[in-house]
N, C-alpha and C positions, 0 to 999 in steps of 0.2 A: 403794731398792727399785724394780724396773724392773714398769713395768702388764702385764706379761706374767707376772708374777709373785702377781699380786691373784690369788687360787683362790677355791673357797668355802670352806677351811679357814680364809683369813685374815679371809674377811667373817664366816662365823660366830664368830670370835673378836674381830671387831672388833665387831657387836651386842651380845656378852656384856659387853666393855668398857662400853660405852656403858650399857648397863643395870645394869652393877652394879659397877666402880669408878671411872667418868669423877667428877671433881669438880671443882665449880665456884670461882672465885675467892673467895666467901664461904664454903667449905670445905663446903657442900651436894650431895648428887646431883642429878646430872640427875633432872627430871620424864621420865616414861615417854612424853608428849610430844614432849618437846624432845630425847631421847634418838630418837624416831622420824623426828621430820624429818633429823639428821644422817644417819642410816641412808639416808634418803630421796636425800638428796644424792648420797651415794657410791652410789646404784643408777644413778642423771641421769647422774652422770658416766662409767659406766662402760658405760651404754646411746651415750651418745655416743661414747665410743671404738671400739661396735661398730660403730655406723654410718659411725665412718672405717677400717673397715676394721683397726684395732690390735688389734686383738682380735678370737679367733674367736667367741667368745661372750659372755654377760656370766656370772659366777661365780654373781650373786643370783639367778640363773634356778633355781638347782640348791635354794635352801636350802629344807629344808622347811617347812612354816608353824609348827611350834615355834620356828626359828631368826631367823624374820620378826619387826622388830618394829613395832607397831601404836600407832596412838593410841587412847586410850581415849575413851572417852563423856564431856566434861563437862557440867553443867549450868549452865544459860546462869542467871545471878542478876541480875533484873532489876526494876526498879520500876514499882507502878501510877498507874496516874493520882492515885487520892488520895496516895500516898506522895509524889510530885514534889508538887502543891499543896502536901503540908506540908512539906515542905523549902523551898516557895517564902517559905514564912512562918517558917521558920528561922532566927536568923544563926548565920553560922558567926564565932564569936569568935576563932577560931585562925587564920585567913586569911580575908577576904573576896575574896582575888579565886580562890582554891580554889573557893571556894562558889559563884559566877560562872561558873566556868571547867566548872565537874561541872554546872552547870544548862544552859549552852550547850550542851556537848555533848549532854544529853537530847534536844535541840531539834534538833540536828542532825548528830549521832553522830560527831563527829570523834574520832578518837584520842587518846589524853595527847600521845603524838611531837608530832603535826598542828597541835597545841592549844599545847603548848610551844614550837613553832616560828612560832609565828602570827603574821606581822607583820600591820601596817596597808597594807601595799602589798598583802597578798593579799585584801584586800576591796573588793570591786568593784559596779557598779552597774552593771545592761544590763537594759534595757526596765522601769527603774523598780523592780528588783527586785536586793536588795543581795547578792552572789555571792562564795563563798570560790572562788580559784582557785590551787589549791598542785600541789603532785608529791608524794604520798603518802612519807613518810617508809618505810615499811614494804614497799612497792611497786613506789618509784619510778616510778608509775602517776599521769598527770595524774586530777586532781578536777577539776568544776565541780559545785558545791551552792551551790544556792538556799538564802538563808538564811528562815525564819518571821520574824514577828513575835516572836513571845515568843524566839527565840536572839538576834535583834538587841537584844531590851528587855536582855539579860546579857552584852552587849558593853558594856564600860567606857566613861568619855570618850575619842574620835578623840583621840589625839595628831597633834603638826604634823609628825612626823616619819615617812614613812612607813615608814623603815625600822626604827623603832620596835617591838618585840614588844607584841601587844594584851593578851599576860596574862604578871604578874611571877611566876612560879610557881616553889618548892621543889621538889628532886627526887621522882623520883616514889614510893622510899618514905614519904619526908615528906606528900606531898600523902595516900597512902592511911589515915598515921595519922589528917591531916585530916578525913578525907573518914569515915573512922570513929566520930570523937568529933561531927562534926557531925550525922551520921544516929543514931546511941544518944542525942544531947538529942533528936532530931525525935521518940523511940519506936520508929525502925526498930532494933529488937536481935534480930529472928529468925536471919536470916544475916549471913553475912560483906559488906559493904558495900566496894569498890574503886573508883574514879575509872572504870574498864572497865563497870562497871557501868550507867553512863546512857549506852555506847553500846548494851548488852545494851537499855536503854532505849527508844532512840529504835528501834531496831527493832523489837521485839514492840509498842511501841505504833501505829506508821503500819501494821504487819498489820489489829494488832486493826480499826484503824479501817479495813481494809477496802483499805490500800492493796495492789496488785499486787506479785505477789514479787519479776518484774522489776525493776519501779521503785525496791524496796526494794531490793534488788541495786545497783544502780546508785548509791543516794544513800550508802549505805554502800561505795563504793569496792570493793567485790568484783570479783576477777578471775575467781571462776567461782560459778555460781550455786547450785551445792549446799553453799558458806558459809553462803549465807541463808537455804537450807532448814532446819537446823538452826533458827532463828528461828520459822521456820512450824511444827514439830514443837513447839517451845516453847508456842506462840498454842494450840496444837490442845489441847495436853494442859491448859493452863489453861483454855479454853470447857469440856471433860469434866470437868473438876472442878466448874465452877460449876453445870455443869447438875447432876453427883451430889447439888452442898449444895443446893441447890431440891427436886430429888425426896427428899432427907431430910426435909424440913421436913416435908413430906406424907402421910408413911410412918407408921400406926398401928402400936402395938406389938406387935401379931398379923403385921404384918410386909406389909401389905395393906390396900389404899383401898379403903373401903367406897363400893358404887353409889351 
């Protein structure tokens, strides 16, 4: 098929595709997501061909917003401060270096990729302060993060070898059955519990406590910053709930605080 030939009849058909018969190698559909960013692609690439000129236009210009497709709204599922403390007093009997590996991250939000790739060569020391320094799996985007205290306390014993991987970890279906059965012994059973989860962690917690979005941005490897904002809509809607259960406590059954 020649690119002179992509119309908006073949992108509207190729959206339709994508959204309701593409299928995945585990015989699954595409998430309406992951269905999105494909679409996303073939818009990049075909904005590129206009700007060389191979095309007079681009096709997706034309599609109406029924034909467009969107990502939808998730919700970020994240943990509190007490919920980490009790996970820190947890073992996980099915893996311990899972349990390790999901607490590290809390501390300082790397990735499952990031985290499964992790040698001992990528941890480093400058001005007395221990430093993961990788090229984001997901990005291709250099990191430098500063590790806490408490992420280095959930680093293993240094092997002599630096090329050495710092965590032996199961794939990462395996790690989220993990990562499930260890947080249902802790008592966490409200929601769905993933290894994704303590990076959803380690950012609403450094808001809460008041860190800057930027910086939050930046320690989470984000390439643009309305990633993180998501995070901060997160922080906002959980402060409005807490303050509602306060003004409940308060609230007579007349529905009104007596002077």
């Amino acid at each position: 098929m020649r690119l002179c030939d992509v119309d908006k009849k073949f992108v509207q058909g190729f959206n339709n595709y994508l959204k309701n018969d593409c299928v995945q190698a585990n015989g699954q559909k595409l998430s309406p997501n992951t269905a999105s960013i494909y679409s996303r692609i073939v818009v990049s690439i075909l904005n590129v061909a206009f700007k060389r000129e191979l095309i007079p236009s681009n096709p997706c210009w034309l599609l109406e917003r029924g034909d467009k497709l969107t990502r939808a709204k998730t919700k970020r599922t994240y943990l509190t401060i007490e919920e980490v403390k009790t996970l820190m007093e947890t073992e996980c009997e099915m893996n311990k270096d899972v349990r390790s590996a999901f607490l590290f991250s809390c501390f300082c939000g790397l990735r499952f990729s990031d985290i499964n790739n992790l040698q001992w060569k990528h941890i480093k020391t400058a001005n007395n302060t221990p430093m993961v320094e990788i090229y984001q799996q997901k990005t291709s985007e250099p990191l430098y993060l500063p590790l806490s205290d408490a992420a280095v306390k959930n680093l293993p014993p240094r092997a002599g070898n630096n090329e050495e991987f710092v965590f032996t970890l199961p794939s990462h279906g395996t790690v989220n059955k993990h990562v499930h059965k260890w947080t249902a012994v802790a008592g966490i059973t409200d929601r769905d519990i993933t290894f994704h989860t303590a990076r959803h962690t380690f950012a609403t917690l450094n808001l809460t406590a008041g860190v800057d979005l930027y910086t939050v941005s930046k320690l989470l490897g984000h390439t643009e910053i309305r990633t993180t904002q998501i995070y901060a809509e997160v922080v906002n809607s959980a402060k409005i709930e807490a303050v509602n259960k306060v003004s409940d406590i308060f609230k007579t059954k007349g529905g009104d605080n007596e002077d």
